[in-house]
DRENGU-963837 format. One record per residue (C-alpha): residue in one letter; x, y, z negated. Coordinates in Angstrom, 3 decimals, m for minus. Example, Ala and Ser with C-alpha at 12.3 -4.5 7.8 and 13.67 -1.06 7.14 Angstrom:
BEGIN
  res      east     north        up
    A    12.300    m4.500    m7.800
    S    13.670    m1.060    m7.140
END
This chain:
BEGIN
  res      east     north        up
    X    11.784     2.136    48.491
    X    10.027     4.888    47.101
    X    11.758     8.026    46.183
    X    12.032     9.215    42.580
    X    10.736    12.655    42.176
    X    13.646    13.308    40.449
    X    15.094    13.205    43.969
    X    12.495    14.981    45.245
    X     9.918    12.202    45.939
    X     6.595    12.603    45.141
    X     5.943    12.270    41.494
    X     3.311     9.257    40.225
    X     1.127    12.206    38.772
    X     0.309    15.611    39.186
    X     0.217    16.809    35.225
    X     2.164    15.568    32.221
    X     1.161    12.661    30.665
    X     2.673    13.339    26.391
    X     3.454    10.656    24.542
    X     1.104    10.997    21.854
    X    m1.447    13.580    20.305
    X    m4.452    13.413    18.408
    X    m8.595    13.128    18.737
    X   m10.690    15.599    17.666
    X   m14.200    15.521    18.137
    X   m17.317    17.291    16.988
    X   m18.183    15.224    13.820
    X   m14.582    15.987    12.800
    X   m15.199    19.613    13.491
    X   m18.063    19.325    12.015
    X   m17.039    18.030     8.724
    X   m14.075    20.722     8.738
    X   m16.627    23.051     9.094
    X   m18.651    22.255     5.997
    X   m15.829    22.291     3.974
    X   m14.952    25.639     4.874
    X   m18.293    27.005     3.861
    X   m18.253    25.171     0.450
    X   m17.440    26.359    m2.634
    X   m13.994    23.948    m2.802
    X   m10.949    24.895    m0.226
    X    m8.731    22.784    m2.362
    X    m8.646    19.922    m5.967
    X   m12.641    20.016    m4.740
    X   m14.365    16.421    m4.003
    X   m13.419    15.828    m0.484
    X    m9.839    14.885    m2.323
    X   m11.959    12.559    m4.278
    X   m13.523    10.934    m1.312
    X   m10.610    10.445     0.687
    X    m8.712     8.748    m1.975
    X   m11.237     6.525    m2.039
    X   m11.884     6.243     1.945
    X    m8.251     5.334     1.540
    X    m8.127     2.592    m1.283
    X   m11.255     0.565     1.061
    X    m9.059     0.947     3.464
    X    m5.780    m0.425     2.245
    X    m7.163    m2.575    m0.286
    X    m5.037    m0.630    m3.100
    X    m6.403     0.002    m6.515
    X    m5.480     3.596    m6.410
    X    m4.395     6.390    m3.499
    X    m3.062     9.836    m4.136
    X    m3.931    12.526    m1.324
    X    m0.669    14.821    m0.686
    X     0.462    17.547     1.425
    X     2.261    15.290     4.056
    X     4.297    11.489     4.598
    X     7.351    13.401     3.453
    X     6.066    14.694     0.436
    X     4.636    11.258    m0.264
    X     8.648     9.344     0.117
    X     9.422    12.248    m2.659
    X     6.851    11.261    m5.193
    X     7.390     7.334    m5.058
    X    10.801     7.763    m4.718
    X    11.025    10.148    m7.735
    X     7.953     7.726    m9.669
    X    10.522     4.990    m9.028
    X    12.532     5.909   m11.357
    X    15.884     6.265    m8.727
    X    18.243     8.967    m9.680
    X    21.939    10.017    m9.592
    X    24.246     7.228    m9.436
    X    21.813     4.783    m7.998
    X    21.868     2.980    m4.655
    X    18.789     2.649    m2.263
    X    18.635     0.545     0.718
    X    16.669     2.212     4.047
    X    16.342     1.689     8.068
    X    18.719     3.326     9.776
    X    15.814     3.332    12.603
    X    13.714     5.732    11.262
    X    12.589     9.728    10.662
    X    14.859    11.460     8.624
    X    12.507    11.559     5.628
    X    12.659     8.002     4.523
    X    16.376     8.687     3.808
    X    16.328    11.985     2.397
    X    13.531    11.292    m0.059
    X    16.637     9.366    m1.867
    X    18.849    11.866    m1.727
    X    15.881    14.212    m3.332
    X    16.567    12.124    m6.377
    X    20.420    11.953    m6.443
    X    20.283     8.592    m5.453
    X    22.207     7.520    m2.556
    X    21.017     5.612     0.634
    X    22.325     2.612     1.517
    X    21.520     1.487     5.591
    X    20.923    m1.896     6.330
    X    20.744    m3.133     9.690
    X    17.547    m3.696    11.683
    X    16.596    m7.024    13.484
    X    17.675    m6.206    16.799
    X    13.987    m7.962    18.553
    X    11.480    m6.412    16.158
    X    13.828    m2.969    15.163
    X    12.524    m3.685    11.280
    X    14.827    m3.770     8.909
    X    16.583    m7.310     8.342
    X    16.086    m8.791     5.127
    X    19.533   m10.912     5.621
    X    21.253    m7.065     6.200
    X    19.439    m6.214     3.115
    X    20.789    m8.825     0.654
    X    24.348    m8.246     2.029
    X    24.451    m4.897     0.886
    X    22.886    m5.376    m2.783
    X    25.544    m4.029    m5.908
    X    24.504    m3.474    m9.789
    X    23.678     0.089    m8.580
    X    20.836    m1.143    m6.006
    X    17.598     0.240    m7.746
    X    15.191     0.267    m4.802
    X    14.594    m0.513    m1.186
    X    12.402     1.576     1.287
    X    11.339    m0.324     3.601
    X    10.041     1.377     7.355
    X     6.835    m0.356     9.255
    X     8.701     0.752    12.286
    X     5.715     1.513    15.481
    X     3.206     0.630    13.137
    X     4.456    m3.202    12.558
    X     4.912    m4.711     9.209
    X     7.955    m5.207     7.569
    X     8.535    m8.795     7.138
    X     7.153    m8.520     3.041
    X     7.464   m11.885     2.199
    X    11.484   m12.590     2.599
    X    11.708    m8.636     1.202
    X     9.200    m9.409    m1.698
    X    11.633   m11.969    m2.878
    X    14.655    m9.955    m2.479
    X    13.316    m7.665    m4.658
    X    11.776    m9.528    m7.323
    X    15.066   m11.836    m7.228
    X    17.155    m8.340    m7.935
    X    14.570    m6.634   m10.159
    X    14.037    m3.757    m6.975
    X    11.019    m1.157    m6.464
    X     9.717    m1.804    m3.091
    X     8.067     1.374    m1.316
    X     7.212     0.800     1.786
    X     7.273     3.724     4.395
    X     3.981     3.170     6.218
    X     3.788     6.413     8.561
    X     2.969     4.263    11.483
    X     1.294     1.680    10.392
    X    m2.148     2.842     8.840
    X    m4.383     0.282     9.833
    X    m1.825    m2.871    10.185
    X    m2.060    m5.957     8.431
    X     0.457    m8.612     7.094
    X    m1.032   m12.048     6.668
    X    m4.226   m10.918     6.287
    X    m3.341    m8.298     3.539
    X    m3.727    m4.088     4.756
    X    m0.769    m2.484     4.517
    X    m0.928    m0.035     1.676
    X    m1.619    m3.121    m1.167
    X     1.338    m4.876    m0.829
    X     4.319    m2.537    m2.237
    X     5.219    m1.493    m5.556
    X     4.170     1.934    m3.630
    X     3.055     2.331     0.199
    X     3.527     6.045     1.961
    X     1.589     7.202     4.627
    X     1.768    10.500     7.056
    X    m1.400    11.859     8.811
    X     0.577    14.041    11.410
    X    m1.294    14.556    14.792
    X     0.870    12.143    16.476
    X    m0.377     9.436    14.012
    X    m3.100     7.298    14.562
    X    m5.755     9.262    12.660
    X    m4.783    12.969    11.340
    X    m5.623    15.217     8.516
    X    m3.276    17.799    10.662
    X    m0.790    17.561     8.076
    X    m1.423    15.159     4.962
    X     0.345    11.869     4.034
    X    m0.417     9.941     0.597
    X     0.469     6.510    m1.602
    X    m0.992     3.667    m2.882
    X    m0.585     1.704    m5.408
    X    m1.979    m1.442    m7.491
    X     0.304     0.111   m10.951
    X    m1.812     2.256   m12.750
    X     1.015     3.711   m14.983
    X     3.107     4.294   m11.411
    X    m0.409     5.986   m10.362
    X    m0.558     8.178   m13.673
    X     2.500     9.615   m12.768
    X     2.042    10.202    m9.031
    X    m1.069    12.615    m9.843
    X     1.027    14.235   m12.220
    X     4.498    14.987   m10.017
    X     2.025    16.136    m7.169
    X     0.648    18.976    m9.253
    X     3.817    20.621   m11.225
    X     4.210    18.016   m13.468
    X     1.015    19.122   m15.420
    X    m1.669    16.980   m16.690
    X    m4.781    17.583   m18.623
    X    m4.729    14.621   m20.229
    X    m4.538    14.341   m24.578
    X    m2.784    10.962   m23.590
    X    m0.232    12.487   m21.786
    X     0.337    15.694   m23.308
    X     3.189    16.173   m26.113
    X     0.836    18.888   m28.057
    X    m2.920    17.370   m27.459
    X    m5.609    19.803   m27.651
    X    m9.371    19.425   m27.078
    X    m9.880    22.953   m25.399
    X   m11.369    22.573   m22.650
    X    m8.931    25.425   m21.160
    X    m5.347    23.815   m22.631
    X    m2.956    21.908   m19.911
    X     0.277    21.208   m20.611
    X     3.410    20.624   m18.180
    X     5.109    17.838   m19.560
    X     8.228    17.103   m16.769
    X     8.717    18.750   m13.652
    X     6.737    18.145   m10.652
    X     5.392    19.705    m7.087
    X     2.778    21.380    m5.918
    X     2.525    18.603    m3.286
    X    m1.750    18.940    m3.163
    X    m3.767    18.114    m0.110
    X    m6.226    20.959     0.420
    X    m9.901    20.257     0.611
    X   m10.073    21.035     4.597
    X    m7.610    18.596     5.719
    X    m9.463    15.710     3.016
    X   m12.354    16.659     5.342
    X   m11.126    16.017     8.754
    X    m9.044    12.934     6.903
    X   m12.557    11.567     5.847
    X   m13.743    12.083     9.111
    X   m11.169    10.427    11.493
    X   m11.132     7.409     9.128
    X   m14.359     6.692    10.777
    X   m12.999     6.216    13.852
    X    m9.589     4.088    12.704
    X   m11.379     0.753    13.941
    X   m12.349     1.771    17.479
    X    m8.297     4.109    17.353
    X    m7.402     1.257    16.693
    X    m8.381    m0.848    19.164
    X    m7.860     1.104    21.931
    X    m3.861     1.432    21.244
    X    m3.675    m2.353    21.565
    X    m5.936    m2.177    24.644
    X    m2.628    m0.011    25.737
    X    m0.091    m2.103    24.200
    X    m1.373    m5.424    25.419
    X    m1.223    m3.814    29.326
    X     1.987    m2.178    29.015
    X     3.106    m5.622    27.657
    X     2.166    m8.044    30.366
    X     3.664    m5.174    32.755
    X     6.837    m5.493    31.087
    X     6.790    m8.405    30.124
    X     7.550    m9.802    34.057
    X    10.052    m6.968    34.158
    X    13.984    m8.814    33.521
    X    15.231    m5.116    33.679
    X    12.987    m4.483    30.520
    X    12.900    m6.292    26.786
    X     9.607    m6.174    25.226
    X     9.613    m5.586    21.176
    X     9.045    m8.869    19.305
    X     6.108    m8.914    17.387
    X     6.202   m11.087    13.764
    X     3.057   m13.586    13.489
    X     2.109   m12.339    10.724
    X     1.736    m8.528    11.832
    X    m1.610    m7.595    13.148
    X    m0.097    m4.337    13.624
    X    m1.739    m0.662    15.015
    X     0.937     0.569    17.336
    X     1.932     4.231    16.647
    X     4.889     3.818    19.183
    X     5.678     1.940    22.138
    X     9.728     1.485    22.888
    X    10.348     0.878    26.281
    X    13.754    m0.951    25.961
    X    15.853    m1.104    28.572
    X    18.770    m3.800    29.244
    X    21.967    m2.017    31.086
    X    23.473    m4.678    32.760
    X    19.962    m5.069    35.070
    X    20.755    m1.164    35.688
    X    22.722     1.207    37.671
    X    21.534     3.983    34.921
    X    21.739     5.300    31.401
    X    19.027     5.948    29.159
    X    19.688     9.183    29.731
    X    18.859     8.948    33.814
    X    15.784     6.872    33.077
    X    14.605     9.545    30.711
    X    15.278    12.135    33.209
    X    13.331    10.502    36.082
    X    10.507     9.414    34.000
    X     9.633    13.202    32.771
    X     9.981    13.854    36.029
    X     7.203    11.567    37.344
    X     5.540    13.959    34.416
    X     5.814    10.668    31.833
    X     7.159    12.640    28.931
    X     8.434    10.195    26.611
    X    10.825    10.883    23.246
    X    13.349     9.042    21.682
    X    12.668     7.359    17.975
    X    14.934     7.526    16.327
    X    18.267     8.472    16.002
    X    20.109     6.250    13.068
    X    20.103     8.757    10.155
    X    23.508     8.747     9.310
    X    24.119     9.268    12.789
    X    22.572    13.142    12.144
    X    25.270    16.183    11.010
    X    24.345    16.190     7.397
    X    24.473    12.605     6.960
    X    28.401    13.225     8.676
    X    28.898    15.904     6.142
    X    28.191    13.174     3.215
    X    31.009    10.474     4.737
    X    28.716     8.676     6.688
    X    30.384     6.953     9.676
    X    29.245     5.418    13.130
    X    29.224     1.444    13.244
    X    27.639     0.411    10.218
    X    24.601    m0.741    11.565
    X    25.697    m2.138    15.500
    X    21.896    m3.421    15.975
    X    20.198    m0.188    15.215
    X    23.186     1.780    17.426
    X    22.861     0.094    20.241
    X    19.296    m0.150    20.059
    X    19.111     3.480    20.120
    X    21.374     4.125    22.893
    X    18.648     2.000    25.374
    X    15.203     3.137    24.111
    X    12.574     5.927    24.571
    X     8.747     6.024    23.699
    X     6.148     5.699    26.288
    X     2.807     7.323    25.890
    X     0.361     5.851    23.561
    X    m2.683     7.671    22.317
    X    m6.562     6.493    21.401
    X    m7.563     9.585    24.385
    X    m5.228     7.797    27.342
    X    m7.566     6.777    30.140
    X    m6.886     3.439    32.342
    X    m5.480     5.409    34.611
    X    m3.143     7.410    32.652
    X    m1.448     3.701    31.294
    X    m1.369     2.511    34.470
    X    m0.088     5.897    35.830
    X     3.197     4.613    33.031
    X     3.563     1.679    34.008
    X     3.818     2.674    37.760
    X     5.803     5.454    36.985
    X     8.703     2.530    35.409
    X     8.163     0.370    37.988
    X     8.955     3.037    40.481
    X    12.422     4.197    38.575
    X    13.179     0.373    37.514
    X    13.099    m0.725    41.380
    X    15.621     2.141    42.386
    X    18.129     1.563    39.587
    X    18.058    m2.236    39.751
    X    21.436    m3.685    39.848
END
């Protein structure tokens, strides 16, 4: 057997491999470029054009660029209407953000389980936990695959709920046929580097509701608007705007629109190349009985933002923990997505307690994030999937 580097064996690769980061090429340097010689920095037309890049994209009437996926939970959750005394149901499974965008409002989250194959949330946990005070459900596209909207579309139209579906990963996915981003009352998105296309920072939401929409432009910018039909004093000078509630200054500048514009170009070959990736790393596994492979929904046509290796501890003589350890140091650097929310300090400090969600804790407890980016060579997948093969062989029970 061959020894784990960890135990001073020869490691499967001589530099770190990270588990994600982004493309950058000239035409996005390029377009960067130009912007920074224009007259516009920021509100100029590239925030124009990528709200519109967007809305082709997604298939939603209207898109509204902000200054990152966080930013974008706070306006839909805040457009939503939810507010003190209200209930919200979220993934545990998920970044912190999708969570505290409720507590932004005064609302108060409310975790349902996930489905222990797919790590979604599970509509059946959903229902379970619905009161008079549930206003809302935000629903995570967990590594980029849909959220099963059908059985969740009837929940909430059943219950009278907003639906806004947390889309960070899954820019690009489909559900039935249908891009993700025209399905939910409102969809977020992030464009973080790790994502599958970046504006270095930058998130936004869609929506088909042109009064939700309205009000989206107007939270993003202070609460201001410049329109007579909004304003509470109308004025035709051309100089007069009027802050009618209060709001963010939650803007996109005109640089990242540009590199945004940019990279969407490239979404359909980024795209393709991750399930190039996923597909490998998937028949690997798949003949694995050490390792479970997440379930995939038929009606996903998902772009993977993460892959979870998931490991099954009765085939194992090691934690999580071990494997983690031995894979960084075959220089695999994977991560760990996500701890459950209410798992984190603050979420203590509010009464939250462990055991809520079993699926979503004991998920976490056997899962890390192999390396999945549009610039991986052949090699470098191959270099994972030798790498687990390697530390699966010398902890198999």
């Amino acid at each position: 057997m061959e020894r784990l580097a960890i135990f001073g064996g020869i490691p499967v690769r001589e530099t770190p491999l990270g588990y994600g980061r982004q493309y950058i090429d000239e035409d996005d340097i390029k377009a960067v470029a130009e912007t920074l010689r224009s007259d516009n920095l920021t509100c100029g037309p590239k925030i124009q054009a990528v709200e519109e890049k967007i809305c082709e994209v997604t298939g939603a009437e209207y898109a509204v660029a902000v200054s990152n996926g966080t930013a974008a939970l706070h306006l839909a959750a805040l457009t939503a209407g939810f507010q003190e005394g209200d209930e919200v149901i979220v993934s545990p499974i998920t970044f912190a953000a999708s969570a505290n965008c409720i507590l932004y409002c005064g609302a108060k989250p409310v975790f349902a389980d996930i489905n222990p194959e797919t790590y979604n949330i599970d509509p059946a946990s959903i229902e379970k936990l619905i009161t008079p005070r549930t206003k809302g459900i935000v629903a995570v596209d967990y590594t980029g695959q849909s959220v099963e909207h059908n059985a969740i579309g009837n929940i909430c139209r059943r219950y009278g709920l907003t639906l806004i579906e947390d889309a960070a990963h899954a820019i690009g996915t489909r559900y039935q046929g249908r891009p993700i981003g025209s399905i939910a009352d409102m969809t977020c998105f992030s464009f973080h580097p790790v994502k599958t296309i970046t504006a270095g920072e930058g998130g936004a939401v869609t929506t088909n509701d042109e009064k939700l929409y309205r009000r989206l432009l107007r939270l993003r910018a202070h609460g201001i608007t410049r329109s007579r039909d909004e304003m509470v004093h109308p004025t035709d000078a051309l100089w007069y705007n009027e802050q009618v509630e209060l709001g963010f200054n939650y803007r996109m500048t005109d640089i990242q629109a540009a590199l945004l514009v940019s990279q969407f170009g490239k979404l359909e070959k980024f795209a393709a190349r991750r399930k190039e990736i996923v597909a490998g790393y998937d028949a690997a596994f798949a003949e694995m009985p050490e390792i479970f492979v997440q379930r995939e929904i038929p009606e996903s046509d998902t772009v993977r933002h993460l892959y979870i290796l998931r490991l099954k501890p009765e085939a194992l003589n090691c934690d999580r923990r071990q494997f983690f350890d031995a894979l960084r140091a075959e220089n695999i650097y994977s991560q760990v997505h996500y701890l459950p929310v209410y798992w984190h300090s603050y979420y203590e400090k509010l009464g939250y307690e462990k055991g809520i969600c079993p699926n979503a804790e004991k998920y976490y407890e056997e899962v890390m994030s192999l390396p999945l980016f549009y610039g991986m060579t052949d090699a470098d997948a191959e270099d994972v999937i030798s790498a687990v093969k390697k530390i699966v062989a010398h902890y198999r029970r």
